[in-house]
C-alpha positions as CSV (number, residue, x, y, z in Angstrom):
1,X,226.3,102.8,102.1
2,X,229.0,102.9,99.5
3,X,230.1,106.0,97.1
4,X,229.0,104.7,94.2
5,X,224.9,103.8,95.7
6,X,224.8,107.3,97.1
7,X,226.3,108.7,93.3
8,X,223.3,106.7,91.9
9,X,220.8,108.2,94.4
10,X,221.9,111.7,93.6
11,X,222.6,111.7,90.0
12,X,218.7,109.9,89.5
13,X,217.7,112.9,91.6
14,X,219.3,115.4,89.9
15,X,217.1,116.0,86.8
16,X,214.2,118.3,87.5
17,X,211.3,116.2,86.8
18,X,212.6,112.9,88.9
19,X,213.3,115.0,91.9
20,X,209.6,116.1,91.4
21,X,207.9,112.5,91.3
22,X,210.1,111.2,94.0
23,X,208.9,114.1,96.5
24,X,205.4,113.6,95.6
25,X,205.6,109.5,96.1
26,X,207.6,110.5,99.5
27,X,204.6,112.6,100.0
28,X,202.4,108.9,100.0
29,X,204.3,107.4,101.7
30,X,203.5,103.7,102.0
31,X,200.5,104.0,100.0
32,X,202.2,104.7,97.2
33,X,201.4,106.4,93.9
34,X,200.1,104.9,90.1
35,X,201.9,106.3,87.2
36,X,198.0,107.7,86.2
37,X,197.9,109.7,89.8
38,X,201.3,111.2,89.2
39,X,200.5,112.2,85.2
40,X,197.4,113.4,86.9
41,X,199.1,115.4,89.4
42,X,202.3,116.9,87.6
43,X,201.4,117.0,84.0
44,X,204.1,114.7,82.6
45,X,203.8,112.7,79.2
46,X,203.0,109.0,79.9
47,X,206.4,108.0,77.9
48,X,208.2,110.8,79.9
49,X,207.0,109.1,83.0
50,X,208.0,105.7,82.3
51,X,211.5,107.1,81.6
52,X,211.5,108.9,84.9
53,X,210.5,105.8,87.2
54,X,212.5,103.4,85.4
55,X,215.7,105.6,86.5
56,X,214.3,106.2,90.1
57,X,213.8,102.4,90.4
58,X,217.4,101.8,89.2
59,X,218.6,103.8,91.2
60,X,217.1,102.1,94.2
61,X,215.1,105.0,95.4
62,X,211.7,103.5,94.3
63,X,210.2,100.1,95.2
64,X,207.6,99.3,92.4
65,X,204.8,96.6,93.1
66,X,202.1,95.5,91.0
67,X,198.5,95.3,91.9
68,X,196.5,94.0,89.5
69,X,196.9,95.5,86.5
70,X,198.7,98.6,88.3
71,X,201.9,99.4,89.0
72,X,202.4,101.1,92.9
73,X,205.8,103.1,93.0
74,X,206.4,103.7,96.6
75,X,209.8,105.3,98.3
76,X,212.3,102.2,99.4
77,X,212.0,104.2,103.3
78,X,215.1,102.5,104.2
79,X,217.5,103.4,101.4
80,X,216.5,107.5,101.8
81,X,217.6,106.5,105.5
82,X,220.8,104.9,104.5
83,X,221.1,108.2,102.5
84,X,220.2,110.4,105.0
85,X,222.6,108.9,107.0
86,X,225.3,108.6,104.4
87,X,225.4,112.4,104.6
88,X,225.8,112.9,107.9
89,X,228.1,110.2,108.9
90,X,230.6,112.5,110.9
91,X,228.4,115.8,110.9
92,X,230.3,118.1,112.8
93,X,233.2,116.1,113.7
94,X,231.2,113.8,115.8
95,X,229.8,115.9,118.2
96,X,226.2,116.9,118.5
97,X,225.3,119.0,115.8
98,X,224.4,122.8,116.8
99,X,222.4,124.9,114.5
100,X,225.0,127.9,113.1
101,X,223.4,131.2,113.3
102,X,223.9,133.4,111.0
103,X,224.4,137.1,112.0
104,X,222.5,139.7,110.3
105,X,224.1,142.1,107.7
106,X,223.8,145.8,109.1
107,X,221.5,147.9,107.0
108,X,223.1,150.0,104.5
109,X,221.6,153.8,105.2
């Protein structure tokens, strides 16, 4: 994955209300969502919607078929992997990856 895909992934992600629908398509999986189901379920404006899975979709992050007279938006699986692995390319200088525990602050009497 290059810079500029993973700039495109993160900057569609980072508005409040994209970040939303995209977790609750994830959430469905390959089963994917309608635009109706996700007014249904978060509340957003039809025209608001559109806006949202247009930029998603542009971004890659959303594959959109149509069924009928729907429109399925469904998470592209392999470009949140590509992502995902984008990220952690080199975690920990190449060696397996250790949780860090954190130590607990002392109690202030």
């Amino acid at each position: 994955m290059k810079n500029n895909n993973a700039v495109q992934a993160f900057l569609a992600l980072g508005q409040e209300s994209r970040l939303n629908i995209f977790r609750l398509i994830v959430q469905r999986g390959d089963e994917g969502l309608t635009p109706s189901q996700i007014i249904e379920k978060l509340g957003i404006p039809n025209a608001t919607l559109s806006f949202h899975l247009k930029e998603l979709a542009q971004a890659d992050l959303l594959v959109v078929e149509r069924q009928s007279r729907n429109l399925i938006y469904r998470p592209n699986a392999k470009l949140v992997q590509d992502l995902s692995d984008f990220l952690l390319d080199n975690c920990c200088g190449g060696q397996s990856c250790v949780p860090v525990k954190v130590p607990k602050r002392a109690k202030s009497i």
